[in-house]
C-alpha positions as CSV (number, residue, x, y, z in Angstrom):
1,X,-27.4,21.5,21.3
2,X,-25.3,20.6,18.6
3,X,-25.6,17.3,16.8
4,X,-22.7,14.7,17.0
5,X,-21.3,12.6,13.7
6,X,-20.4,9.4,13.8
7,X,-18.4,7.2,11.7
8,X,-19.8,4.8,9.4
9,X,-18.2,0.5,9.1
10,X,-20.0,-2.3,8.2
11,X,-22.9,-0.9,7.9
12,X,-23.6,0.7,10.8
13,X,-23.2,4.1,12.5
14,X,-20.1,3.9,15.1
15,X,-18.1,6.4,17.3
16,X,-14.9,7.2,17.4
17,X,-12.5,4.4,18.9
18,X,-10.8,7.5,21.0
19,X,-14.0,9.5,22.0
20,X,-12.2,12.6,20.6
21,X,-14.6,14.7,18.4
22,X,-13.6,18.1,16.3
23,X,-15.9,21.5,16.4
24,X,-17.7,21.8,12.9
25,X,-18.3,25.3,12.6
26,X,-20.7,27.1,10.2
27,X,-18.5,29.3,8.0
28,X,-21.6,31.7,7.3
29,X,-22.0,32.3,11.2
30,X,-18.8,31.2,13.0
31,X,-20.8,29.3,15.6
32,X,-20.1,25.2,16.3
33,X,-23.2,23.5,14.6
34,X,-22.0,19.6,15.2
35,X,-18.9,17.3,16.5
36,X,-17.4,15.2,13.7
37,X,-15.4,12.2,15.1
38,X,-11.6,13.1,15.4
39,X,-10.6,9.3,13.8
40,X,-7.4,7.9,14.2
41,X,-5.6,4.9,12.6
42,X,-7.3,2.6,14.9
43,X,-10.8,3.6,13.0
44,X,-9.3,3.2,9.3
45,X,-8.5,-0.3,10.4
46,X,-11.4,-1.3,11.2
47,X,-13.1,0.4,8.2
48,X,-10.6,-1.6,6.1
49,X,-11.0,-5.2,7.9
50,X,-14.8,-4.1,6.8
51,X,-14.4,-3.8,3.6
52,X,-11.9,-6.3,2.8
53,X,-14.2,-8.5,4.1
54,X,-17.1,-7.2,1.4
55,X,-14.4,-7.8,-1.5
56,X,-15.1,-10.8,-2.1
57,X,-19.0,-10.9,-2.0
58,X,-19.4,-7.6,-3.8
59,X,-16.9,-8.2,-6.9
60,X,-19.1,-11.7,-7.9
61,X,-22.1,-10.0,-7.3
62,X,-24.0,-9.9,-10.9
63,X,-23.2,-6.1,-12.7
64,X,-27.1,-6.0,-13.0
65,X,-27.5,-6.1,-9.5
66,X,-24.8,-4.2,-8.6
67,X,-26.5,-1.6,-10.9
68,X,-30.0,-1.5,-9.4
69,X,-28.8,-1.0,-5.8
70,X,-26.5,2.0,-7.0
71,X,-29.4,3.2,-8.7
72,X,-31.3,3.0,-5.6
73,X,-29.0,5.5,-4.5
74,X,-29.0,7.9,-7.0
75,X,-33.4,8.0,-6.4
76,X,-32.7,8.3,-2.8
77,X,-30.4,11.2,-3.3
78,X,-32.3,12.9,-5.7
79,X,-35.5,12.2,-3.3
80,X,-33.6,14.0,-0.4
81,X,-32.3,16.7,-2.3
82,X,-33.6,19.9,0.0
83,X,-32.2,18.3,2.7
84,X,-28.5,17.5,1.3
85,X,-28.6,20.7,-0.2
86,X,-29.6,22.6,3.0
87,X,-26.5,19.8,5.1
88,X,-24.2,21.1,2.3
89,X,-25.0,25.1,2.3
90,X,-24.6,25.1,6.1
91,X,-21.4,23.1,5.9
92,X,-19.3,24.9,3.3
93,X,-21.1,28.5,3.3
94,X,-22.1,28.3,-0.3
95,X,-25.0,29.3,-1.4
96,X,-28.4,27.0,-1.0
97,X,-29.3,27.6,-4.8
98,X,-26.0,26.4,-5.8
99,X,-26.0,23.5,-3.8
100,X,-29.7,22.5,-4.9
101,X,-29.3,23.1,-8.9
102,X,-25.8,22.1,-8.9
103,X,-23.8,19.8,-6.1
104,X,-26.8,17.9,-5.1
105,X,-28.3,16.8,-8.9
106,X,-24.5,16.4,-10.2
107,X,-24.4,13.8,-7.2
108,X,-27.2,11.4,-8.6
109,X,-25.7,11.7,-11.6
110,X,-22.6,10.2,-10.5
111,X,-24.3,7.0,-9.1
112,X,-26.9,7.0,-12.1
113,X,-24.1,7.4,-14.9
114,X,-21.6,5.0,-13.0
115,X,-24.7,2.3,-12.6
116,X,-25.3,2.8,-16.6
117,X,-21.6,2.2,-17.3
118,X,-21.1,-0.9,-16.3
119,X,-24.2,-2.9,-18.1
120,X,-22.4,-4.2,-21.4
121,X,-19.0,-3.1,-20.8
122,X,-16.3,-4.5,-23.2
123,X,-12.7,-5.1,-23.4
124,X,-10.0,-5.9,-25.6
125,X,-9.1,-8.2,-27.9
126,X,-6.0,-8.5,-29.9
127,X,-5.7,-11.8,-32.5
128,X,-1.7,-12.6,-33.8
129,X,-1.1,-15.0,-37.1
130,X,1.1,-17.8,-37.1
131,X,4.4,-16.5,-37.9
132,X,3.7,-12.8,-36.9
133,X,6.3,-12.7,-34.1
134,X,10.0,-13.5,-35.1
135,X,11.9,-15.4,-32.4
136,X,8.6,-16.9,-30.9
137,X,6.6,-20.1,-31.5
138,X,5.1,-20.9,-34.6
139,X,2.1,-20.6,-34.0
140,X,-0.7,-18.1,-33.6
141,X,-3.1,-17.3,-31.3
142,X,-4.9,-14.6,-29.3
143,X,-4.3,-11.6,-26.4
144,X,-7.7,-10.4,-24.4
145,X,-7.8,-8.2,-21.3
146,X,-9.4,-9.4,-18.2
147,X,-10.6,-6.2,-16.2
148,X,-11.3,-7.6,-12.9
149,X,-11.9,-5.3,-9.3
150,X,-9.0,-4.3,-7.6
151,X,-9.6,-4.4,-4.1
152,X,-10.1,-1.7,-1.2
153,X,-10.3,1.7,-2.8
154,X,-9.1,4.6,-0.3
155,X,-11.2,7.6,-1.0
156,X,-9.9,11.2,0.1
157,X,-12.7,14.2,-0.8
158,X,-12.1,17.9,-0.7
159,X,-14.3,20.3,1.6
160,X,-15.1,23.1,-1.5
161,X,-18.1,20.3,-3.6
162,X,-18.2,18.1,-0.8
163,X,-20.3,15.3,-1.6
164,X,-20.3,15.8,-5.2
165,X,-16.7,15.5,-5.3
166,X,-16.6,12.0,-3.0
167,X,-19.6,10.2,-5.1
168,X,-17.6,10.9,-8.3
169,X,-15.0,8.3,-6.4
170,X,-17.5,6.5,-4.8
171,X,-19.8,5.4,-7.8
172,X,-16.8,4.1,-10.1
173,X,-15.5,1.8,-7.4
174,X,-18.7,0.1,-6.1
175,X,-19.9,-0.1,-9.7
176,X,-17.0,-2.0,-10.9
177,X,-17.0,-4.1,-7.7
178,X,-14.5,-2.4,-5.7
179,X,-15.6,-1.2,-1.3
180,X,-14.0,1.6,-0.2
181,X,-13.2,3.6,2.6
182,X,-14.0,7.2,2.8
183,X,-12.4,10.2,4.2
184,X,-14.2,13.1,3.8
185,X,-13.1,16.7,5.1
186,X,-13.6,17.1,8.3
187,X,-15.1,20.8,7.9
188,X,-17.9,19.3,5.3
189,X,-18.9,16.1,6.6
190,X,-22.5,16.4,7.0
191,X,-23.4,15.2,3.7
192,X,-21.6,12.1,3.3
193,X,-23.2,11.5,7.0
194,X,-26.7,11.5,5.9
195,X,-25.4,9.3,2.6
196,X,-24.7,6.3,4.7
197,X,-28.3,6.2,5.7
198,X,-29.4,6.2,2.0
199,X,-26.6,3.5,1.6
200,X,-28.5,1.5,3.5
201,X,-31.8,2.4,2.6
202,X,-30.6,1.4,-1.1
203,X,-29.3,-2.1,0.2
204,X,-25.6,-1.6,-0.3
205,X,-24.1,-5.1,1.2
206,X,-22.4,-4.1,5.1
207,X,-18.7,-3.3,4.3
208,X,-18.8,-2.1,0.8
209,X,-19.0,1.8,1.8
210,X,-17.1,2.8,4.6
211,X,-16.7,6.4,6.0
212,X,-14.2,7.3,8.5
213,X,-13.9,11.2,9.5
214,X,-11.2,13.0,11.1
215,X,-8.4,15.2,10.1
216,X,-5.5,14.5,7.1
217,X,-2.8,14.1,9.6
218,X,-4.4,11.0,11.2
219,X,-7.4,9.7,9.6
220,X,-6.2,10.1,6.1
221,X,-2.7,9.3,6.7
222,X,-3.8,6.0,8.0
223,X,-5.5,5.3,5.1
224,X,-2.6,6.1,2.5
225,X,-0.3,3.9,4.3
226,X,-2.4,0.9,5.3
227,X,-1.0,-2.2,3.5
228,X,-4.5,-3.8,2.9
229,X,-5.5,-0.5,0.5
230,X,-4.0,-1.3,-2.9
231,X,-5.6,2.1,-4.5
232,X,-5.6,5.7,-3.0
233,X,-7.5,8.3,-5.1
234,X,-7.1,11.4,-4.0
235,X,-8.9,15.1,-4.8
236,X,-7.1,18.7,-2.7
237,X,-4.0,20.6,-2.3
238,X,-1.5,20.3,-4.3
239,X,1.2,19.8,-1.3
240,X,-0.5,16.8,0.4
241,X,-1.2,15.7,-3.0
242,X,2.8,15.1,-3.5
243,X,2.8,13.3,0.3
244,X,0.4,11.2,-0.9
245,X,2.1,10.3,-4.0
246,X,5.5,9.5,-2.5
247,X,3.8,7.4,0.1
248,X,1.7,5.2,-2.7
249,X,5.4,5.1,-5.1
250,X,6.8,3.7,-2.0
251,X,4.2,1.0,-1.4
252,X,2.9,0.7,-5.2
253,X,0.0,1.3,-5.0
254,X,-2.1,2.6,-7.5
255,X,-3.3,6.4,-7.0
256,X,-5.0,8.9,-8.5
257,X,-4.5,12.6,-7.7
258,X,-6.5,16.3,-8.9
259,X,-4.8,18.8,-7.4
260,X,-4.5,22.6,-7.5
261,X,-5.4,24.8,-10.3
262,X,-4.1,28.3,-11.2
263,X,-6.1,28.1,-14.4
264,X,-5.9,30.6,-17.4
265,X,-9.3,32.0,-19.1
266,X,-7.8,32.9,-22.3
267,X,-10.2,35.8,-24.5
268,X,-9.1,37.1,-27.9
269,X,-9.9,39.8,-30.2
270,X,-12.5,38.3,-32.1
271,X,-14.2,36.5,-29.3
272,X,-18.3,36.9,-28.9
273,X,-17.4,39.3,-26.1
274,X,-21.3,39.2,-25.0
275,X,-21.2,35.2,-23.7
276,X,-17.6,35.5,-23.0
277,X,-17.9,37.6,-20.1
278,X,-20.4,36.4,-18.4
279,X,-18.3,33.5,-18.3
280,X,-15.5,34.3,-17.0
281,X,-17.5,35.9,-14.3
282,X,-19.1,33.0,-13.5
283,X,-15.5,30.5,-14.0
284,X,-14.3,33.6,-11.0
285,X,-16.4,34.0,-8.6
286,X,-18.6,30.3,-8.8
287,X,-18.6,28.8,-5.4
288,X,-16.9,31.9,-3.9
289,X,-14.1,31.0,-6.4
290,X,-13.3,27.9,-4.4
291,X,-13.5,25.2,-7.2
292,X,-9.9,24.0,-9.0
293,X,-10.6,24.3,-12.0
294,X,-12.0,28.5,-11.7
295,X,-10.5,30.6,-14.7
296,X,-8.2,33.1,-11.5
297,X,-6.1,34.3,-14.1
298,X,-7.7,36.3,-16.6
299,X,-5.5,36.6,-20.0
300,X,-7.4,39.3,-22.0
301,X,-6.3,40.5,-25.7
302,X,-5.4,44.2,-25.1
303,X,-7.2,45.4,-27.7
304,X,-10.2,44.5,-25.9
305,X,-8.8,44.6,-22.4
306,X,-10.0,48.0,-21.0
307,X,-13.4,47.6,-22.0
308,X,-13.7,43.5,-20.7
309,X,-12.2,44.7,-17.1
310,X,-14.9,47.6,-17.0
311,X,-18.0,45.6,-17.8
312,X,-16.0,42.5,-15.0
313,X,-15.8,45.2,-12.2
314,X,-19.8,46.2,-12.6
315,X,-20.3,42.3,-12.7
316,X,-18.1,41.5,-9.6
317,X,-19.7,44.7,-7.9
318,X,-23.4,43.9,-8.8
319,X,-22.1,40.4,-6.8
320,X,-23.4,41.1,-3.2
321,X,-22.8,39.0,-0.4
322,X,-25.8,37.3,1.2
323,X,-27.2,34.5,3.7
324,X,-26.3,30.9,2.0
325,X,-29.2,29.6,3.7
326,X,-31.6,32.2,1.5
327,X,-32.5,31.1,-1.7
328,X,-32.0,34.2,-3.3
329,X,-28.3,34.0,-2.4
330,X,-25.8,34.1,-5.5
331,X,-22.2,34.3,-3.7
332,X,-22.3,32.7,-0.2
333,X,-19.4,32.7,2.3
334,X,-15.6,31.1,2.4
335,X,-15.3,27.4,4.2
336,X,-14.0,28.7,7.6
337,X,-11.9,31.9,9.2
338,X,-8.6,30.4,8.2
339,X,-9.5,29.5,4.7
340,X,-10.9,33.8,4.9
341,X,-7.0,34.6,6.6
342,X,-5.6,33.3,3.2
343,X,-7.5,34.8,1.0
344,X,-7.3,38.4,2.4
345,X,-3.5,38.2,2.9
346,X,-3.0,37.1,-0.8
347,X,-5.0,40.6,-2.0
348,X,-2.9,41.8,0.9
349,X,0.3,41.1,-0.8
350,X,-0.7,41.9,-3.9
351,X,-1.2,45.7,-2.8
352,X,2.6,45.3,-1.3
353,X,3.4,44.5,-5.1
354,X,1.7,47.1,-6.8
355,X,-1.2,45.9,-8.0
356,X,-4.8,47.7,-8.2
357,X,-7.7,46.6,-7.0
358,X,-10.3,47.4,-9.1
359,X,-13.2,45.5,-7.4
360,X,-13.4,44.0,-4.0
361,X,-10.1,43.4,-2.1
362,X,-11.5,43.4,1.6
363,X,-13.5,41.3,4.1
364,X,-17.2,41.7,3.7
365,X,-18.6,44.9,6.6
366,X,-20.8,42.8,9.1
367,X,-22.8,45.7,8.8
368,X,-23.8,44.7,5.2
369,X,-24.8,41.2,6.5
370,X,-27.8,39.8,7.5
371,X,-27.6,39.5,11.4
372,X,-27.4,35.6,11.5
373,X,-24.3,35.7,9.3
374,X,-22.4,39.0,10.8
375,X,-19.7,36.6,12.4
376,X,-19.1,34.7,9.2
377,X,-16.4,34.5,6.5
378,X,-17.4,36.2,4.2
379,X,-15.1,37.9,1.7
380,X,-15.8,40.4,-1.6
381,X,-15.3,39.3,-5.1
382,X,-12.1,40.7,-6.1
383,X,-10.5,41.8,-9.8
384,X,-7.2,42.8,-9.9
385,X,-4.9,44.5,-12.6
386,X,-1.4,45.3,-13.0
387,X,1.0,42.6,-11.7
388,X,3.9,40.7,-12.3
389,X,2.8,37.4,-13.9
390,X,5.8,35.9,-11.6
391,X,5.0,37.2,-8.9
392,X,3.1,35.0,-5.7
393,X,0.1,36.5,-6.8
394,X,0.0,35.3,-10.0
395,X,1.6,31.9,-9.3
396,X,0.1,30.2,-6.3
397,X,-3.5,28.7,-6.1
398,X,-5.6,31.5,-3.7
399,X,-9.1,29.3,-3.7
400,X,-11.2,32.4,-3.9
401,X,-13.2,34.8,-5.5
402,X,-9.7,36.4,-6.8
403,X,-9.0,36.7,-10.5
404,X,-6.4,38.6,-11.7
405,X,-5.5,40.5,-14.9
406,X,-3.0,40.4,-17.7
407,X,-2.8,41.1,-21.4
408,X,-1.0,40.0,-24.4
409,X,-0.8,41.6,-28.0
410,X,0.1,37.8,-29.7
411,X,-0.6,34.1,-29.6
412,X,2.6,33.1,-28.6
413,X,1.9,35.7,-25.5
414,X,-1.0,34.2,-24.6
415,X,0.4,30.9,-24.6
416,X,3.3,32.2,-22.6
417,X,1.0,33.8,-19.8
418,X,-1.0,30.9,-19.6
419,X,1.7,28.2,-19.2
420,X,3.7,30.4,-17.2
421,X,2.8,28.7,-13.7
422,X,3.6,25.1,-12.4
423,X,0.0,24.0,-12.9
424,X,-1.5,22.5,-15.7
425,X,-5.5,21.7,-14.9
426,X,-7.5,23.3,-16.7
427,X,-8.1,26.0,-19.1
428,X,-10.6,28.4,-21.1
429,X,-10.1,29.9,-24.8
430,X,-12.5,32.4,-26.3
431,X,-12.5,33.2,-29.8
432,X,-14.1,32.8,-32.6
433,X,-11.3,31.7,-35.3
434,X,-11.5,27.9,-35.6
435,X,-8.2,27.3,-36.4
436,X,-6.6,29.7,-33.5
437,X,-9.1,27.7,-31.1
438,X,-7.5,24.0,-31.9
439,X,-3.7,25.5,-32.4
440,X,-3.5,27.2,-29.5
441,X,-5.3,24.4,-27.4
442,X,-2.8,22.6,-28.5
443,X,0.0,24.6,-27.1
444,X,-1.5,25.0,-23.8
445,X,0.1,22.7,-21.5
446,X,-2.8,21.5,-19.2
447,X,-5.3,18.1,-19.1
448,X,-8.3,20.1,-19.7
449,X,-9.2,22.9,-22.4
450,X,-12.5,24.4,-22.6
451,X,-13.3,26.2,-25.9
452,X,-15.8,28.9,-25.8
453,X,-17.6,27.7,-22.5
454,X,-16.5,26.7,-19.3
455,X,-17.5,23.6,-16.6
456,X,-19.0,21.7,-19.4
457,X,-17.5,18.3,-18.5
458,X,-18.7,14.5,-19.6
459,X,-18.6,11.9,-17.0
């Protein structure tokens, strides 16, 4: 029998005000595994009278003590890390080893880091002279800034690094005294599940962490418009991004958005070819290629071209498909048959445009899978050379293990190719000429630019 999800307000574990649930299904298998409560607005009220009513509590309580309970949580995680790692494998179809070494550890970080942070913080002082401002009083004095919690944080998380993603929100907020209401994905929410009993292990004060499941339309729309949620932060597609933008400009709130990434993984001439490739392999096909910022589009310097996409096939060939749940597993399975739909009609449409698919470029053969996983969604990792950097292909975020080719004989190609979509997350250089590394990071128009590595980030 499957298990059923419940919500999480004040404190304690709560069903859905409607009785509706939602079918989680494992993406590795295709069968239902749980019911996740189908929330409506009714739910996000209540989770937001909660936490409302933790505000004022919380924000006095002591930075010091707010620390030790958050680092409570970060033990507790890292002391149940096989079985959040096992929740989060079966949830998104990623591999187990992935979601052990990787999306599990990075999630006591968060808390541990964000506990750290706020012992000793500082802020800002700015002194004026008597005098110093024509027009005003004569006299001087003295500007400081008072950084003080803000209220009800809305929290929105994305289903591809499911809890990882949601504790990076979550640990800023309650450290700096801020509850917060939750909305995870509704297709990963096993993991935040088993968080609110380590929240409450930990000793986190009723009302200060809230989670309410249930789709976008509902669940999360509620929570961008309620009037009692002065902050939204938000982490997904690039489309409901822009919704949730508009709706927080209309109300002003404050809101935070990381949206879609067609990213550009940039490799010159002179790069060390040996540790480049590997890591655009790796900045591909991690996660099945489901993480914003992956390197999809593959710039190469065509003087080195041939020989990079030759040693890139072998890799993405050598990648085989297995059972998430087996710890020998490198490249697991897609988050769900519509999320596999997509990805196979974008390769799809990129043989309508003439491009060659040199690895990949199909649905993974049940016949190649282990028998527990022959109804899953599986898909190969795919290389492919030869389009129009304009074209759909080349422009629109696929969110899987896609990359595609193109080449460029000069700098002001590369930087061409690699600001020629709308996007502007992340992106990779390789060489090893200093001054061709900082110039043309410069010239790249995104918020992040890796030099000569990839995913090394600092919280």
């Amino acid at each position: 029998m499957s298990e059923t999800l419940t919500n999480f307000i004040n404190g304690k574990h709560v069903a859905p005000k409607s009785g509706q649930y939602l079918d989680l299904v494992e993406p590795a298998t295709g069968s239902v595994i749980a019911r996740v409560p189908d929330s409506n607005a009714d739910d996000v009220d209540a989770a937001v009278k909660a936490a409302a009513a933790a505000f004022p509590a919380w924000s006095t309580t002591p930075a010091i003590e707010r620390s030790r309970i958050i680092m409570r949580i970060g033990a507790l995680v890292e002391a149940n890390l096989g079985r959040l790692a096992a929740a989060e494998s079966r949830d998104t179809g990623k591999p187990v080893s992935f979601a052990s070494t990787v999306d599990i550890p990075r999630t006591a970080t968060n808390f541990n880091a964000f506990a750290a942070m706020i012992i000793g913080s500082a802020s800002e002082f700015h002194a004026f002279e008597k005098g110093g401002v024509p027009g005003a009083l004569d006299v001087g004095g003295f500007n400081y800034t008072l950084r003080k919690p803000r209220g009800v944080a809305g929290l929105i998380s994305p289903w591809n690094l499911p809890l990882h993603l949601l504790t990076w929100k979550i640990a800023p907020a309650i450290a700096t005294g801020n509850p917060v209401v939750c909305k995870p994905s509704e297709v990963t929410p096993t993991t935040s599940h088993i968080l609110c009993d380590l929240l409450n292990e930990a000793g986190i004060p009723p009302g200060v962490v809230n989670m309410v499941h249930g789709r976008g339309q509902t669940a999360g729309a509620a929570l961008v418009t309620h009037p009692d949620v002065p902050t939204i932060s938000f982490t997904g597609s690039t489309p409901v991004g822009k919704w949730i933008g508009k709706e927080c400009g209309d109300r002003l709130k404050r809101c935070s958005l990381e949206l879609g990434g067609k990213n550009p993984f940039v490799v010159f001439a002179d790069a060390d070819l040996p540790a480049a490739l590997p890591t655009a392999a790796r900045a591909a096909f991690a996660n099945q290629g489901q993480i914003c910022l992956c390197g999809s589009r593959l710039l190469l310097h065509e003087s080195i071209a041939d020989e990079f996409v030759k040693h890139l096939v072998t890799w993405a060939n050598q990648l085989k498909p297995g059972d998430p749940a087996d710890p020998a597993t490198k490249f697991g399975a897609l988050t769900g048959a519509a999320h596999l739909e997509k990805v196979d009609s974008f390769v799809k449409l990129a043989r309508d445009l003439g491009g060659r698919v040199l690895a990949g470029g199909a649905r993974v053969d049940p016949a190649d899978l282990p028998a527990r996983c022959k109804g899953g969604s599986f898909y190969q990792p795919t290389v492919i050379d030869g389009l129009d950097p304009t074209c759909r292909v080349e422009q629109e975020e696929i969110f899987g293990p896609v990359v595609t080719i193109q080449r460029f004989k000069t700098d002001d190609e590369a930087v061409a190719l690699a600001n020629g979509t709308a996007y502007g997350l992340a992106a990779t250089i390789f060489t090893r000429d200093l001054n061709r590394a900082h110039s043309v990071a410069a010239r790249i128009d995104a918020g992040l630019v890796w030099i000569n590595c990839w995913m090394v980030r600092d919280l």
